[in-house]
C-alpha positions as semicolon CSV with decimal commas, in nm:
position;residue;x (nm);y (nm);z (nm)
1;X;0,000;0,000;0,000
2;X;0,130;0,350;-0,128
3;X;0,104;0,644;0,125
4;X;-0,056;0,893;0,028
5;X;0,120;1,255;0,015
6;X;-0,063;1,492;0,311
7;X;-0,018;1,863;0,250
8;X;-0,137;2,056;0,495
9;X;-0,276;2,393;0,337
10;X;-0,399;2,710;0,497
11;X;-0,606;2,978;0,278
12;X;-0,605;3,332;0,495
13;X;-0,664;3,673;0,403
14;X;-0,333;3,890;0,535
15;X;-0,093;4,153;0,473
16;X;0,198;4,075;0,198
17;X;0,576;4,079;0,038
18;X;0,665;4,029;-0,368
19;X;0,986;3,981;-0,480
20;X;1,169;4,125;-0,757
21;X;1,102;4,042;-1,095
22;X;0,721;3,866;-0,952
23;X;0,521;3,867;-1,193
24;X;0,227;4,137;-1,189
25;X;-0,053;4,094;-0,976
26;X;-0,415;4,158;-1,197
27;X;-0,611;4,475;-1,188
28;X;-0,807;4,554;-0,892
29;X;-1,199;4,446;-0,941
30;X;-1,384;4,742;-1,083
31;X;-1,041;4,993;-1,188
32;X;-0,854;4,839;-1,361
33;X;-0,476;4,986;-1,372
34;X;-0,379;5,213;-1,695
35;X;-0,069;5,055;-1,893
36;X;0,206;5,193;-1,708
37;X;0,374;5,499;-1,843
38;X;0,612;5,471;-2,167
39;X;0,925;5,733;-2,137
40;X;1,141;5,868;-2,412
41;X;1,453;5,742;-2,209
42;X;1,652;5,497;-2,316
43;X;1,639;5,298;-2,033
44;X;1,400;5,304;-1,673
45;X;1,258;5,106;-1,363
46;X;1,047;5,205;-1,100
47;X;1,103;4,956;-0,785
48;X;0,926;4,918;-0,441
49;X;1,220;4,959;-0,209
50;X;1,060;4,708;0,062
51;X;0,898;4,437;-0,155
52;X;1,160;4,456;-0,457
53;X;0,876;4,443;-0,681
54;X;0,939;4,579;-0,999
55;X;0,630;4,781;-1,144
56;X;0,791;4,945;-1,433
57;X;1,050;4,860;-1,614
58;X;1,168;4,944;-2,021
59;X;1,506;4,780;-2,123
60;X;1,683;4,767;-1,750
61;X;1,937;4,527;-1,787
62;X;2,068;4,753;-2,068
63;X;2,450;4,827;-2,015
64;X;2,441;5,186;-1,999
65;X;2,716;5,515;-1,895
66;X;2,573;5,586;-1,584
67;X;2,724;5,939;-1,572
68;X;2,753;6,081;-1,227
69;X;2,510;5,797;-1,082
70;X;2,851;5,642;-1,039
71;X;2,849;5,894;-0,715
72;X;2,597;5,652;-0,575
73;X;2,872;5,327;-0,527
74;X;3,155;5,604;-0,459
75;X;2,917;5,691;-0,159
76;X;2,815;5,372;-0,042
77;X;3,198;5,253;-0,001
78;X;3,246;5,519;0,197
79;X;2,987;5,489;0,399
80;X;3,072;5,135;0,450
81;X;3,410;5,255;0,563
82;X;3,260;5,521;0,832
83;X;3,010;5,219;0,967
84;X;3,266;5,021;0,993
85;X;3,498;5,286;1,158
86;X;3,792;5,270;0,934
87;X;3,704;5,614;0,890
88;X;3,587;5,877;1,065
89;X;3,357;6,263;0,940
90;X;3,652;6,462;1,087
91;X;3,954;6,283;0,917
92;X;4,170;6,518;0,723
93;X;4,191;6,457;0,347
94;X;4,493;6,563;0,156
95;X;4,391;6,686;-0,195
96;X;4,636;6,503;-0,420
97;X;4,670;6,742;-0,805
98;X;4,543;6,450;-0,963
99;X;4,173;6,513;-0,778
100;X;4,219;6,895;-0,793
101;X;4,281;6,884;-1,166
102;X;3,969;6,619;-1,212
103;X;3,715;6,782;-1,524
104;X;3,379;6,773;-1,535
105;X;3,135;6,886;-1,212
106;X;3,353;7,026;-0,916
107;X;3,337;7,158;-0,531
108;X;3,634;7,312;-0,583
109;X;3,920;7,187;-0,324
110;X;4,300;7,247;-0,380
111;X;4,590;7,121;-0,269
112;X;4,661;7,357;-0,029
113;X;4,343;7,239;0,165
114;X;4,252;6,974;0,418
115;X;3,882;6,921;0,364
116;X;3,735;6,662;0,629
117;X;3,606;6,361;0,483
118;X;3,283;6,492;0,612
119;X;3,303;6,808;0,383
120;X;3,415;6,614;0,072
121;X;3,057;6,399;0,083
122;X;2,883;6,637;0,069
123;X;3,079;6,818;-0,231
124;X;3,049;6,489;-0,385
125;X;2,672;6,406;-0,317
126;X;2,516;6,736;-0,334
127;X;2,750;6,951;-0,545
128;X;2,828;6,613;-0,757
129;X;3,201;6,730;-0,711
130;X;3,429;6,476;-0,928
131;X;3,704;6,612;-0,759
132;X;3,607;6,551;-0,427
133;X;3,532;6,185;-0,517
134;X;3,876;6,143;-0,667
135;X;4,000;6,247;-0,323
136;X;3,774;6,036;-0,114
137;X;3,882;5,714;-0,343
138;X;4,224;5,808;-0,311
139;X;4,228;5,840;0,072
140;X;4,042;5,537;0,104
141;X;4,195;5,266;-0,155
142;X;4,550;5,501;-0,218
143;X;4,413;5,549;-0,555
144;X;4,158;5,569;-0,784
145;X;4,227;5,294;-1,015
146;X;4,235;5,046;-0,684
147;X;3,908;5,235;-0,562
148;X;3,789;5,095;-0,868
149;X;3,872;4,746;-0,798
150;X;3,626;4,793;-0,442
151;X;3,368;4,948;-0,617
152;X;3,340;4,604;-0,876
153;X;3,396;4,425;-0,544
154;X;3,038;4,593;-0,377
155;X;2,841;4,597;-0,691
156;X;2,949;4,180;-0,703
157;X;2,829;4,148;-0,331
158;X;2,516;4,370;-0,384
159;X;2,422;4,184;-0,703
160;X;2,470;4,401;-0,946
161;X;2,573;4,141;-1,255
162;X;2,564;4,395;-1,542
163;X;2,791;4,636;-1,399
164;X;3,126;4,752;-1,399
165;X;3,339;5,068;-1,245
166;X;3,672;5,250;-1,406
167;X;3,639;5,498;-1,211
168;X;3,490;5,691;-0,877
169;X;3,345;6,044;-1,092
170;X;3,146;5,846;-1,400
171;X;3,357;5,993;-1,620
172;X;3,307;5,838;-1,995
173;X;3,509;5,496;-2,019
174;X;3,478;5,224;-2,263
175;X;3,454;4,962;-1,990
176;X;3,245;5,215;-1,707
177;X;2,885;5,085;-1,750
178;X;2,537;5,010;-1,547
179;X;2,197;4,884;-1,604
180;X;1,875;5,080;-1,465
181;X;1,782;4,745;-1,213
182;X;2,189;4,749;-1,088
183;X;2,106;5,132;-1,032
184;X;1,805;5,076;-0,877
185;X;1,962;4,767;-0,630
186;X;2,223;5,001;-0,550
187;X;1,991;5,280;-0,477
188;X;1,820;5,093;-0,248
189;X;2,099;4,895;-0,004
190;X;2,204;5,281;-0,003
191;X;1,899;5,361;0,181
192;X;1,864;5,068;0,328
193;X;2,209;4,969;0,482
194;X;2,301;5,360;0,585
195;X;1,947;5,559;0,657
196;X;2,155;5,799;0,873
197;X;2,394;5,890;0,573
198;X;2,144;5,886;0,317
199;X;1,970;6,200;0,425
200;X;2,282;6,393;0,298
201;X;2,124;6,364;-0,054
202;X;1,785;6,548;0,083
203;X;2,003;6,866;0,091
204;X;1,948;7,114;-0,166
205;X;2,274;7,318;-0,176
206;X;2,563;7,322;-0,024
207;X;2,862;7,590;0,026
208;X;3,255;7,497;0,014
209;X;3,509;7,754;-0,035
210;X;3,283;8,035;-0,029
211;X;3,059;7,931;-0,322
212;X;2,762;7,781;-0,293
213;X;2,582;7,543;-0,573
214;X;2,291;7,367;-0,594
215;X;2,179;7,004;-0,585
216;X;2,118;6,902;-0,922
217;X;1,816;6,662;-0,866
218;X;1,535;6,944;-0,893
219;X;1,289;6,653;-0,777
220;X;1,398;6,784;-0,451
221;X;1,223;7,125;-0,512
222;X;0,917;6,970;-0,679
223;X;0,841;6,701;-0,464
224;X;0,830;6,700;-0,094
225;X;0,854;6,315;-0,101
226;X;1,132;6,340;-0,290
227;X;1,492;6,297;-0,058
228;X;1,736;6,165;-0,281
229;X;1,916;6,034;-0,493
230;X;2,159;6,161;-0,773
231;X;2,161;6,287;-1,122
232;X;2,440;6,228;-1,413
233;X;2,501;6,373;-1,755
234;X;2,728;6,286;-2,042
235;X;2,693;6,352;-2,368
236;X;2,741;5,995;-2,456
237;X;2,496;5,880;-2,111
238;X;2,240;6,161;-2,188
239;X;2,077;6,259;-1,903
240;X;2,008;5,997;-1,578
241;X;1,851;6,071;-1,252
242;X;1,780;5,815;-0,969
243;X;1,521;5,920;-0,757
244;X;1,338;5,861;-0,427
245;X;1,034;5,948;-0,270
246;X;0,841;5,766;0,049
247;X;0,423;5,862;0,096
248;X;0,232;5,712;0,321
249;X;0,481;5,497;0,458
250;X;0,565;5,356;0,116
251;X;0,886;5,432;-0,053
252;X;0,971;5,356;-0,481
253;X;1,326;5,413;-0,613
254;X;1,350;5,523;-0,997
255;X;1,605;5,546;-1,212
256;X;1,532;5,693;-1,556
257;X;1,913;5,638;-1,786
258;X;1,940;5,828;-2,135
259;X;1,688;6,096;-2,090
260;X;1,698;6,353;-2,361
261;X;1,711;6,682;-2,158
262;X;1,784;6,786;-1,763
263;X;1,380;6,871;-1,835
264;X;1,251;6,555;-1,926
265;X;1,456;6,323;-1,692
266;X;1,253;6,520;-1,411
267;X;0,970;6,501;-1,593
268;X;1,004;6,102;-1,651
269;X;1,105;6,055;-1,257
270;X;0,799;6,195;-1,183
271;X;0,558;6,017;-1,403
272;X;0,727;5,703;-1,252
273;X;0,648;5,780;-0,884
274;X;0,304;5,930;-1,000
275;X;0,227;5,637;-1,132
276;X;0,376;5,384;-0,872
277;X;0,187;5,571;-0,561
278;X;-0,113;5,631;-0,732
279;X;-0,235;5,286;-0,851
280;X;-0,004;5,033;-0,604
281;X;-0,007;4,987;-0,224
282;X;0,312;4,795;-0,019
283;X;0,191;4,619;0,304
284;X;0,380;4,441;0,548
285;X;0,233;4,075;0,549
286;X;0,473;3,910;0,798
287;X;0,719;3,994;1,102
288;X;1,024;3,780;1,123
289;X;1,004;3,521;1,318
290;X;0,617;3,552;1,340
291;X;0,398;3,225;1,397
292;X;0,239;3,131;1,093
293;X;0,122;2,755;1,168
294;X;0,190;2,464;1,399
295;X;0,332;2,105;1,250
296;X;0,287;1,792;1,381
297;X;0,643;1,655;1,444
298;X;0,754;1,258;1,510
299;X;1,012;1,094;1,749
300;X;1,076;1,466;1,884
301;X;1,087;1,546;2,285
302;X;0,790;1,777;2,128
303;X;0,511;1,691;1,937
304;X;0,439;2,039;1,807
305;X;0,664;2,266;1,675
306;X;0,647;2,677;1,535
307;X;0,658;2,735;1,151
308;X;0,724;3,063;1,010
309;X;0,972;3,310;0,781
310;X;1,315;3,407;0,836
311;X;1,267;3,774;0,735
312;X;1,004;4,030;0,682
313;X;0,740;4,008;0,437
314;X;0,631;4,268;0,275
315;X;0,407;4,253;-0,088
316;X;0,309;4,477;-0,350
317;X;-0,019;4,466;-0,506
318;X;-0,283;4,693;-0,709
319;X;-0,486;4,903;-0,481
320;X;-0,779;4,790;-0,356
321;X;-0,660;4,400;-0,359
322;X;-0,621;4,356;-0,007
323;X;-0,912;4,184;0,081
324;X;-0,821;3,949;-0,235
325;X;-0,538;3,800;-0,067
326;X;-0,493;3,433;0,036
327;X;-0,197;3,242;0,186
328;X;-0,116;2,876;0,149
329;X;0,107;2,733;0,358
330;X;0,249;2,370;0,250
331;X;0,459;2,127;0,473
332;X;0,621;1,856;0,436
333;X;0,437;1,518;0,459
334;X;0,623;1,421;0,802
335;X;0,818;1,606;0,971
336;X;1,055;1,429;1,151
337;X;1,307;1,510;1,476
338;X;1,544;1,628;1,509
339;X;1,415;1,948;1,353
340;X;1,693;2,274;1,370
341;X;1,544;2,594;1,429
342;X;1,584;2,750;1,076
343;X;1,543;2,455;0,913
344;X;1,294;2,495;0,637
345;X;1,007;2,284;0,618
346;X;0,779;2,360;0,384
347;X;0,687;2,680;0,154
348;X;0,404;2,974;0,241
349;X;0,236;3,124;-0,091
350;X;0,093;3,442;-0,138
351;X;-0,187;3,454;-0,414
352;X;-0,479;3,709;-0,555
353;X;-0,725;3,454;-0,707
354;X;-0,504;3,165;-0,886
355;X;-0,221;3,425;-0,972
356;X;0,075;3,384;-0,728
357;X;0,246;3,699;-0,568
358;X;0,534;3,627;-0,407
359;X;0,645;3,260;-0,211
360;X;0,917;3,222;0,092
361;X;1,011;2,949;0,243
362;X;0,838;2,808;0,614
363;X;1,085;2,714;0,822
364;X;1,142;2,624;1,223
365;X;1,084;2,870;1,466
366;X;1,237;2,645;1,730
367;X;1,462;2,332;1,782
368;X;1,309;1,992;1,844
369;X;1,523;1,764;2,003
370;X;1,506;1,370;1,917
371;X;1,329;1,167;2,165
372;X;1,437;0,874;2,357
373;X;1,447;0,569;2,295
374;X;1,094;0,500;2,385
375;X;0,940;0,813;2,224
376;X;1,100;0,694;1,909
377;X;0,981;0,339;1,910
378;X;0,656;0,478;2,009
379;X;0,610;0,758;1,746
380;X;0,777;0,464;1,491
381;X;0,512;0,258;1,528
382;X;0,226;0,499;1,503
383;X;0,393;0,602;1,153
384;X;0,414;0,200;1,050
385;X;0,043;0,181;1,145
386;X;-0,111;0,483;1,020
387;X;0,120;0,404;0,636
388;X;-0,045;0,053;0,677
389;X;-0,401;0,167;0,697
390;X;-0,385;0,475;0,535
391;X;-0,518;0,538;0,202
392;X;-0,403;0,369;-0,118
């Protein structure tokens, strides 16, 4: 006699997570969502920065000059180094001729300065200085080309496989290239991994040796939602702009590559986070660690033990879904001591009618130790008889 496979399955309406590259929920019943917006840029995504899901996208894995965008890995190796305290805000940089004669966007140091690595972020994020970016790559890797070899390192560990870095500026190299979703995954461990630094890029000017420019992301004036990120322009990139905004508790990232004007690539931003806030909602569906069912567990010093996720959930769906949702949780057939906490167990899927959000695996919330010898020969038997006259 053949057992027969038991999946336990649970079907709950609850908060959600997607994760990148899901594929789109439907329309919500009775308004339905408008295609999504078609830009003149060459290449754009629009990304939930919780869920990952990706609600816009137009060529993204593109290779692409980034232009100044580049700033954005420059800044998040340094602010790896200051988290890590390799560094420190009121080090002392010594501006080498090579960073004071760097073309292109400047804050204007000089060698006969000592800027603090403090004042050189901010000449590099809000004044989009390329010299002060040579300097801060020099002082932290000795020089530029070797601050190179970091910045490939990060974009490998963040997961950015269509990328490579020449240099710390985005000045125009043959082999200095991005994709909108590697901007966009950068964009967000930015924000993610270093909130405190981040806010830097909210600031709209910024003075350094008595004068005082702009930021160049104008979102920042337009948009009160709007705190970051960075702009770049080449006349071989065309214009870019990577963009942030957070309503309502829910933030989108942008990134809008080739844009034919400073005009339009605001323009296109906007449409993008228009779009996104209007017509999609991002709710968190799960805590880590949260209880999401009970299994029944054999030869363990328990019989019962927690199942849940490892990490947050959070989903993205069409406005108006929520009631929609449904989870299905399904477990192993036996589950069997011992059982490690962490160990996964079965799978928990996320659906809107028959269409599948997002899925993460269910795993132990606790250890179960293996019984004695008694609880095993016990819980062995039980399993022998129940196979025997279970169904065919």
């Amino acid at each position: 006699m053949k057992k027969f496979l038991l999946l336990l399955i649970f079907a709950v309406a609850l908060p959600m997570f997607a994760i990148a590259q899901a594929p789109p929920p439907p329309p919500p019943k009775g308004m339905p969502i408008p295609a999504a917006p078609t830009l003149s840029a060459n290449s754009y995504i629009l990304v939930d920065f919780n869920s990952s899901h990706v609600l816009v996208e137009s060529n993204p894995d593109m290779p692409v000059e980034p232009a100044s965008i580049t700033k954005v890995m420059t800044s998040y190796i340094v602010f790896s180094e200051l988290a890590s305290g390799n560094i420190k805000l009121t080090d002392t940089v010594t501006v080498s001729e090579a960073a004071w004669r760097t073309g292109g966007s400047r804050m204007f140091i000089e060698p006969s300065m000592q800027p603090t690595v403090e004042e050189l972020i901010k000449g590099m994020v809000i004044q989009s200085g390329n010299d002060a970016s040579v300097a801060l790559a020099e002082h932290l890797a000795g020089s530029e080309d070797a601050f190179a070899g970091l910045m490939n390192h990060y974009a490998d560990q963040l997961g950015m496989t269509n990328s490579h870095f020449m240099n710390a500026t985005g000045l125009p190299h043959e082999n200095h290239f991005t994709t909108a979703r590697d901007v966009a995954t950068l964009s967000v461990a930015l924000i993610k991994d270093f909130p405190d630094f981040y806010t830097w890029y909210s600031e709209k000017e910024y003075s350094f040796n008595n004068i005082r420019q702009h930021n160049r992301n104008n979102l920042l004036w337009r948009d009160p939602a709007v705190d970051g990120l960075k702009t770049g322009h080449t006349e071989a990139a065309g214009y870019c702009l990577a963009a942030s905004a957070k309503r309502d508790g829910m933030r989108l990232v942008s990134v809008v590559l080739g844009s034919g004007s400073e005009t339009s690539r605001v323009n296109e931003s906007q449409t993008l986070l228009n779009y996104g806030f209007r017509f999609f909602e991002t709710i968190q569906l799960y805590k880590a660690g949260q209880e999401l069912a009970q299994g029944k567990v054999w030869k363990g010093e328990e019989d019962q033990i927690r199942l849940g996720i490892s990490d947050e959930l959070f989903i993205t769906i069409p406005r108006g879904r929520y009631d929609d949702l449904d989870a299905q949780v399904e477990m192993r057939p036996e589950l069997i001591a011992p059982i490690a906490e962490g160990e996964e167990v079965g799978q928990i899927s996320i659906r809107i009618e028959d269409v599948e959000i997002t899925s993460r695996g269910l795993v132990a919330l606790e250890t179960v130790p293996e019984a004695g010898f008694f609880g095993r020969t016990w819980d062995g038997m039980s399993m022998w008889f129940g196979g025997l006259f279970g169904d065919d």
